[in-house]
C-alpha positions as CSV (number, residue, x, y, z in Angstrom):
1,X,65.6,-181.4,2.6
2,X,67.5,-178.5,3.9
3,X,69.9,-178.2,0.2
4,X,65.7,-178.1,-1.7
5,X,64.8,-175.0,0.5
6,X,68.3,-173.3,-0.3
7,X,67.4,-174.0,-4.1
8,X,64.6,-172.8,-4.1
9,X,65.3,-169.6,-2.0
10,X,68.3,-168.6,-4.3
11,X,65.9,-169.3,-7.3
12,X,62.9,-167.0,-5.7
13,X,65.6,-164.2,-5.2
14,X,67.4,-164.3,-8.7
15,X,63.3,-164.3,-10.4
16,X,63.1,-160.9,-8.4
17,X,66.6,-159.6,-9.7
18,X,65.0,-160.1,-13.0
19,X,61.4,-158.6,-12.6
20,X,61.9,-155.0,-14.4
21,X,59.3,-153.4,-12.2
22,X,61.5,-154.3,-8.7
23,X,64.4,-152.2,-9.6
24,X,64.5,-148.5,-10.6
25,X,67.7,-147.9,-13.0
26,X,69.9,-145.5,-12.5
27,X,69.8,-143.8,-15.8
28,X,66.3,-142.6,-14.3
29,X,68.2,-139.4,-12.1
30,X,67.9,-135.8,-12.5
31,X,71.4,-134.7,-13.4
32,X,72.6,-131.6,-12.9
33,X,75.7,-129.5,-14.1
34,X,76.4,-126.0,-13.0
35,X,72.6,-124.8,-13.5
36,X,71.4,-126.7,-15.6
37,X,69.3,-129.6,-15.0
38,X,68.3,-132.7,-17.5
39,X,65.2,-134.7,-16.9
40,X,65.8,-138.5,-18.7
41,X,62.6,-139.1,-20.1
42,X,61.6,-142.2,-18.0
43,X,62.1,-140.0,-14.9
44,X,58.0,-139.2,-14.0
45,X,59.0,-136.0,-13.0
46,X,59.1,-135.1,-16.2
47,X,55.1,-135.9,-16.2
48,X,54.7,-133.1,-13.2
49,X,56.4,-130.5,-15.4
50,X,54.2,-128.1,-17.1
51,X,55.8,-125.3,-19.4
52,X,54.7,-121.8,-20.8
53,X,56.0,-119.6,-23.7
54,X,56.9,-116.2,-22.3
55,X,54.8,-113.5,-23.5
56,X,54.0,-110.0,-23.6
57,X,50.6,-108.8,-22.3
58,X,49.1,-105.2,-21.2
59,X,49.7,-104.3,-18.0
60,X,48.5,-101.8,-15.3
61,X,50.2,-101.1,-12.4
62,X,47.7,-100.5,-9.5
63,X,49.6,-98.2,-6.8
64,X,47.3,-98.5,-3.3
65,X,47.9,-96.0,-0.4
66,X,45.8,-95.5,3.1
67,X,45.0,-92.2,3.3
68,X,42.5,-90.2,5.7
69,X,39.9,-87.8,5.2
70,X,40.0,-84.0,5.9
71,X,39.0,-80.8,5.5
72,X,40.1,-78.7,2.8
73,X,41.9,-75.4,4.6
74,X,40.2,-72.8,2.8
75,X,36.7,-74.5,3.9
76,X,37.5,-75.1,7.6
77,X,37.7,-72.2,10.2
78,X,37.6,-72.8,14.1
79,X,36.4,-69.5,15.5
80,X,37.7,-68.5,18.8
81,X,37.3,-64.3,21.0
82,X,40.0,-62.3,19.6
83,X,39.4,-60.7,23.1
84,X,38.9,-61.2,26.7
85,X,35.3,-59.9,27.5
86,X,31.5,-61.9,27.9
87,X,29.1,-63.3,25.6
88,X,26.0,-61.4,25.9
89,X,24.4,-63.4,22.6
90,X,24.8,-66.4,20.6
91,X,23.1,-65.9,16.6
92,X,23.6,-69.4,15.8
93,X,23.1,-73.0,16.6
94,X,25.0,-76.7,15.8
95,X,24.2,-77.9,12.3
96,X,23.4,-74.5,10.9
97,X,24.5,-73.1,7.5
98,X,25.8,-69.8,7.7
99,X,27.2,-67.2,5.2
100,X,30.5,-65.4,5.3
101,X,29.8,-62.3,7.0
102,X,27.0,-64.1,8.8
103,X,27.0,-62.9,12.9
104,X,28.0,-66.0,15.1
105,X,28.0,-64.3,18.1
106,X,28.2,-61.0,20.3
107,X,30.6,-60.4,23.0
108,X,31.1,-56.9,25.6
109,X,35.2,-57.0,26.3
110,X,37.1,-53.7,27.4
111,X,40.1,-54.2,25.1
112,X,37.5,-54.1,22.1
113,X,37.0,-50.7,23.6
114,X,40.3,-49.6,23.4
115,X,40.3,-50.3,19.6
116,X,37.5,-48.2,19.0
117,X,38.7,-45.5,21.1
118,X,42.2,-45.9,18.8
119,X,40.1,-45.6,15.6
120,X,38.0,-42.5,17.1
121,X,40.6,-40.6,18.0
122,X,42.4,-41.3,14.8
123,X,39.8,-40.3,12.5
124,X,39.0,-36.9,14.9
125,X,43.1,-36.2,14.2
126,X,42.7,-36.6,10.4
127,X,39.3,-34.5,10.5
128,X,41.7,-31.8,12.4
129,X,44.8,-31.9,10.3
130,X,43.0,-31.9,7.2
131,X,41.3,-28.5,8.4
132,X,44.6,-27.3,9.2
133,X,46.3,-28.1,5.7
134,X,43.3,-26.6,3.6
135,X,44.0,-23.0,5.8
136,X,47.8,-23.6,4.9
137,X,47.0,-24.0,1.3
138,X,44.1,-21.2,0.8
139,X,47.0,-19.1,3.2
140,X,50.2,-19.5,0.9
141,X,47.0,-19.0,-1.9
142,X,46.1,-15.6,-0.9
143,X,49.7,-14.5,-0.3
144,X,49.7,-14.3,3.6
145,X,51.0,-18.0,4.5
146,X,54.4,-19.6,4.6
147,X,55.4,-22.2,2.7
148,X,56.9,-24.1,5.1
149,X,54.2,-24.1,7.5
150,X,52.2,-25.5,4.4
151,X,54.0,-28.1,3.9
152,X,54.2,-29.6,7.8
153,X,51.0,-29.3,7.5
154,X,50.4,-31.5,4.9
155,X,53.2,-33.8,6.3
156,X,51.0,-33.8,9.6
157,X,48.0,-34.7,7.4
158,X,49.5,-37.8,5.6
159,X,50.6,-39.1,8.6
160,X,47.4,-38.9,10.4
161,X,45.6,-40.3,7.3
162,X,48.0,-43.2,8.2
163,X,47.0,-43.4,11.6
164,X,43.7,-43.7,10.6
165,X,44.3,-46.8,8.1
166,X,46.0,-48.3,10.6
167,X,43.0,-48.2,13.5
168,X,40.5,-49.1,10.3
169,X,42.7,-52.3,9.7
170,X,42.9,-53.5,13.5
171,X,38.8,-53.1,13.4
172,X,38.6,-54.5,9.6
173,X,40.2,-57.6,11.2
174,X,37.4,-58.3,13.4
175,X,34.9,-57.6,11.1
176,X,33.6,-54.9,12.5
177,X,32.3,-51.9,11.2
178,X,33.2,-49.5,14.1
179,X,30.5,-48.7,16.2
180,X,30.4,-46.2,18.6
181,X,32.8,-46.5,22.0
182,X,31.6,-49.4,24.3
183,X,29.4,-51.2,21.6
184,X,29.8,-55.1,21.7
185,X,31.9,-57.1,19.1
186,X,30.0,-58.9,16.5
187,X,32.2,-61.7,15.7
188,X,31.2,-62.6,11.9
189,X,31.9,-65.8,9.9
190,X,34.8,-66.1,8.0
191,X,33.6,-68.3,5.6
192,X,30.2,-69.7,4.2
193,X,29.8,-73.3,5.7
194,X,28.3,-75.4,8.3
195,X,28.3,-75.0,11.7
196,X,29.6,-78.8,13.2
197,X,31.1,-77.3,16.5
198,X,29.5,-74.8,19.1
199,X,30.3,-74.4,23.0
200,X,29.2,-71.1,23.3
201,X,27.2,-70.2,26.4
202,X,25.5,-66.9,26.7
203,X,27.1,-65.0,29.9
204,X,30.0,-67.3,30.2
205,X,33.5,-65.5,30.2
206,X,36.1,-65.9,27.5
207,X,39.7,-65.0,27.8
208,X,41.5,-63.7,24.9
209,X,44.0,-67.0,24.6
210,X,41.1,-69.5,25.5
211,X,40.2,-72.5,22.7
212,X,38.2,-72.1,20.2
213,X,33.9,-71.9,21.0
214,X,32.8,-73.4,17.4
215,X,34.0,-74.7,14.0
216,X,32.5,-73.9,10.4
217,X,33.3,-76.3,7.5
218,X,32.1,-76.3,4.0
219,X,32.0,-80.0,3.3
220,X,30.9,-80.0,-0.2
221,X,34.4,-80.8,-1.4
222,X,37.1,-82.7,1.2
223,X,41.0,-83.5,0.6
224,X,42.0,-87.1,1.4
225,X,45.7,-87.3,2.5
226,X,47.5,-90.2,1.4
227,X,51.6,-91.6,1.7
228,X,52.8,-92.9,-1.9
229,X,56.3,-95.2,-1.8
230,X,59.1,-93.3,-3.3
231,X,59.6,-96.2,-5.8
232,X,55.4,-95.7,-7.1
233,X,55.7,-92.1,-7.5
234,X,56.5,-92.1,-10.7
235,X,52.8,-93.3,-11.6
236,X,51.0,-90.6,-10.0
237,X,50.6,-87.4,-11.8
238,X,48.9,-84.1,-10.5
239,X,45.1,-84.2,-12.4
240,X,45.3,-88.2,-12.8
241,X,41.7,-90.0,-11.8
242,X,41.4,-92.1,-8.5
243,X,38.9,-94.7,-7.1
244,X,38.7,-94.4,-3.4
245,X,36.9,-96.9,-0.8
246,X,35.9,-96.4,2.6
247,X,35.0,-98.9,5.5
248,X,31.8,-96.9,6.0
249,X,30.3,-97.3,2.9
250,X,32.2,-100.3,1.2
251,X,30.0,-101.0,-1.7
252,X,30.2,-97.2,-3.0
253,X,32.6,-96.5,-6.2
254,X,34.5,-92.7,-5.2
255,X,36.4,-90.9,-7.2
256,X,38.3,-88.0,-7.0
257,X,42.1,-86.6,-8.5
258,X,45.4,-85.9,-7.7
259,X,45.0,-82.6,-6.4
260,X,48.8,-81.9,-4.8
261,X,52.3,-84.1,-5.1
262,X,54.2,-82.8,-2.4
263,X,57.8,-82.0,-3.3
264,X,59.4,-83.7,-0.4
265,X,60.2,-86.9,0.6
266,X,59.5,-88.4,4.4
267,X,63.1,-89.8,5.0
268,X,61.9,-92.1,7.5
269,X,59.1,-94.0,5.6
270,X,60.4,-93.2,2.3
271,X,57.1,-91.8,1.2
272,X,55.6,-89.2,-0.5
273,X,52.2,-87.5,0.7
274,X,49.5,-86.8,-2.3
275,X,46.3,-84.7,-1.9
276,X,43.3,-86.4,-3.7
277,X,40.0,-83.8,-4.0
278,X,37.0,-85.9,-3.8
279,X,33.4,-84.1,-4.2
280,X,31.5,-84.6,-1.7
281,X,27.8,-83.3,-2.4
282,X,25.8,-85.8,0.5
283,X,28.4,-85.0,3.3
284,X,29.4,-88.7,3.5
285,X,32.8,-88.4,3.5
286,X,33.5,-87.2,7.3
287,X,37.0,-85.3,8.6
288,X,39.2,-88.1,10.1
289,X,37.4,-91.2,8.4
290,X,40.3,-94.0,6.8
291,X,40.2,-94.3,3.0
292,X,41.8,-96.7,0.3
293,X,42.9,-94.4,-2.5
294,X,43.9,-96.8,-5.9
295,X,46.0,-94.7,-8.3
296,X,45.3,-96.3,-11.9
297,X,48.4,-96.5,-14.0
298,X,48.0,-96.3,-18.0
299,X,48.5,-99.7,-19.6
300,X,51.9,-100.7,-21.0
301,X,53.3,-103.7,-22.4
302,X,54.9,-106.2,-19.7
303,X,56.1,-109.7,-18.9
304,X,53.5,-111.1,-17.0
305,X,54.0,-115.1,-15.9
306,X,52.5,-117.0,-13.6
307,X,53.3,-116.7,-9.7
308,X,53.6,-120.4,-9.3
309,X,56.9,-120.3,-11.8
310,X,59.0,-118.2,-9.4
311,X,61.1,-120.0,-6.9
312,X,62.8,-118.1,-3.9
313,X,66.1,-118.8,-2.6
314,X,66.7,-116.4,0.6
315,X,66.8,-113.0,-1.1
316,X,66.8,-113.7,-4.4
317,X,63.9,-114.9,-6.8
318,X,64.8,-117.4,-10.0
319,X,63.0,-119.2,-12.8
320,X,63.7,-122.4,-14.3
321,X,64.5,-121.7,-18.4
322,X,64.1,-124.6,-21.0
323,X,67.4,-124.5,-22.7
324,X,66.7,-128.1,-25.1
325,X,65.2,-131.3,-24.9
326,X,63.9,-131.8,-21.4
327,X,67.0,-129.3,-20.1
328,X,66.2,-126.2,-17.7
329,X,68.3,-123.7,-16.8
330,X,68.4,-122.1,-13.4
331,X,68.1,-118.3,-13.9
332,X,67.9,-115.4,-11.7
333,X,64.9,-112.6,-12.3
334,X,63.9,-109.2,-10.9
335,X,60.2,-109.2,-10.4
336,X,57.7,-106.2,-10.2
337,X,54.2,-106.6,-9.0
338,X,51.9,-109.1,-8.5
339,X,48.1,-110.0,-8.5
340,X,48.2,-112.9,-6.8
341,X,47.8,-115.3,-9.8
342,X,50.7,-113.1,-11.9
343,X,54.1,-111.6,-11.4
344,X,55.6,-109.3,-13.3
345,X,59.0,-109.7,-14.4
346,X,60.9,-106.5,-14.9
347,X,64.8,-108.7,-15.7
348,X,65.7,-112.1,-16.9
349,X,63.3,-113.4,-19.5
350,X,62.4,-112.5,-22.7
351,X,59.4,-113.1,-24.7
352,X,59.9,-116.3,-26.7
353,X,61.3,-118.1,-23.8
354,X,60.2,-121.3,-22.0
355,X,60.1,-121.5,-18.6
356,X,58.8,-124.2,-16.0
357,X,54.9,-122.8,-14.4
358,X,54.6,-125.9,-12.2
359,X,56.5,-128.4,-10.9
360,X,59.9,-126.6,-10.8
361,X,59.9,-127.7,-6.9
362,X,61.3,-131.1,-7.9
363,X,64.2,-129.3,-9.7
364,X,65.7,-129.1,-6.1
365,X,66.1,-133.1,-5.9
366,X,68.5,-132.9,-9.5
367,X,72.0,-134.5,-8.1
């Protein structure tokens, strides 16, 4: 009894030896030698390969930056006393448009007074010297004058005329017109805009260092300030068109253009900052606000391939080439950017080429 079970174990295990589907020969192994890999055709990885002709296609390259909102300088002016002295009225309130040249408020200060007094007495000297110089010249006219006297007199003339341009200036620069001694200061807008600041308080006292009491902005036009790499900003030209989006208003298309590409580069970030002029007619686009500023790049002609064909080995990216019948090639790329579903490659393939687009994973089990 015990010699029949031997038999007819020993028969059961040489029927499985025999079955083709309970043994997997070895001819069925990836091989591998140097970087190339062969797939033997009964190997079922072969059936999770899939492969792609390399081509050519039209490209854009889309360069993003962050960039914030601002005033442009020539339409932004924060108005502060140039002198110690009291408000005694206010022509204007918060939100209002004014004109350059427009009064924004009146203010009584002692050291205002002492640049009138400067120009008074300057323009009493030249009315004096200029007397003096026409008696000189009808003097040395008539035969009874000196020369020399003549001429200090017109010396003394020139200079006082100087004197006088001088004291005209300092009130020029306050826009005033030079009322008479001890008038108030009209402070006057330097620019037409809007009034989006104003903390002035009729009576209150101002020193002549003290912060600014209100800002006017012309908002019709704003510059958005935005960081470009050093490596992208070769694809950004002064003039070019932009898109911009903002958080506030998400489902609005802006555009605007390159308005200035400074010439220096931020050695720590390695960045370039770019002006972009957007029009801003509806006042939408607010000082400080975040925007998303997409440079458009011309087409060109570029190897595109799919992202799923690149494999990563710690800092360097490869691809896996079909070199003959069911034989890849391990081979190392430089890659560009990506949209998520393609890469560019910018070294290592050429069109015409095969390459691996899935499945190239199972390339790492080749012995």
């Amino acid at each position: 009894m015990r010699k029949t079970v031997l038999a007819i174990v020993l028969l059961t295990f040489v029927t499985a030896c025999k079955n083709p589907n309970s043994e997997i020969p070895q001819d069925q192994d990836l091989r591998i030698k140097n970087d190339q890999v062969t797939v033997p055709e009964n190997n079922p990885v072969l059936k999770k390969i899939k492969t792609q002709a390399v081509t050519e296609q039209e490209h854009s390259d889309g360069v993003i930056s962050a960039g914030t909102i601002q005033a442009i300088p020539n339409h932004y002016a924060e108005i502060a006393s140039p002198f110690s002295g009291r408000i005694m009225q206010s022509f204007i309130k918060l939100g209002q448009n004014v004109s350059a040249g427009s009064p924004l408020f009146e203010i009584l200060s002692s050291d205002y007074f002492s640049v009138q007094k400067d120009y008074t007495d300057a323009l009493n000297d030249v009315q004096l010297a200029e007397k003096n110089y026409r008696r000189q010249q009808d003097l040395v006219k008539h035969g009874v004058g000196i020369q020399k006297e003549l001429d200090e007199a017109e010396t003394d003339f020139k200079n006082k005329k100087t004197s006088l341009s001088n004291a005209s200036s300092a009130l020029k620069v306050y826009n005033s017109k030079g009322g008479g001694i001890g008038s108030p200061l009209i402070v006057r807008a330097p620019i037409s805009g809007e009034i989006i600041s104003n903390t002035i308080v009729n009576g209150q006292y101002l020193k002549g260092d003290a912060d600014p009491v209100m800002i006017i902005a012309e908002l019709s036009k704003v510059w958005i300030s935005g960081d470009v790499k050093e490596k992208d900003i070769r694809f950004v030209n002064t003039g070019d068109q932009v898109s911009v989006r903002v958080s506030a208003y998400p489902d609005r298309n802006i555009t605007g253009k390159v308005y200035h590409i400074n010439e220096v580069v931020d050695e720590d970030t390695r960045s370039i900052k770019v002006l972009i002029e957007c029009d801003n007619p509806d006042r939408k686009l607010k000082p400080g606000m975040y925007a998303t500023v997409n440079f458009s790049t011309a087409p060109e002609k570029a190897v595109m391939i799919p992202v799923t064909a690149v494999m990563q080995q710690d800092d360097s990216q490869y691809v896996w080439v079909k070199t003959g019948k069911n034989q890849f090639t391990r081979r190392s790329v430089t890659t560009g950017e990506t949209d998520q579903k393609t890469i560019r490659i910018t070294s290592g393939l050429k069109p015409g080429e095969t390459i691996i687009t899935q499945g190239g994973i199972y390339m790492l089990d080749a012995k």
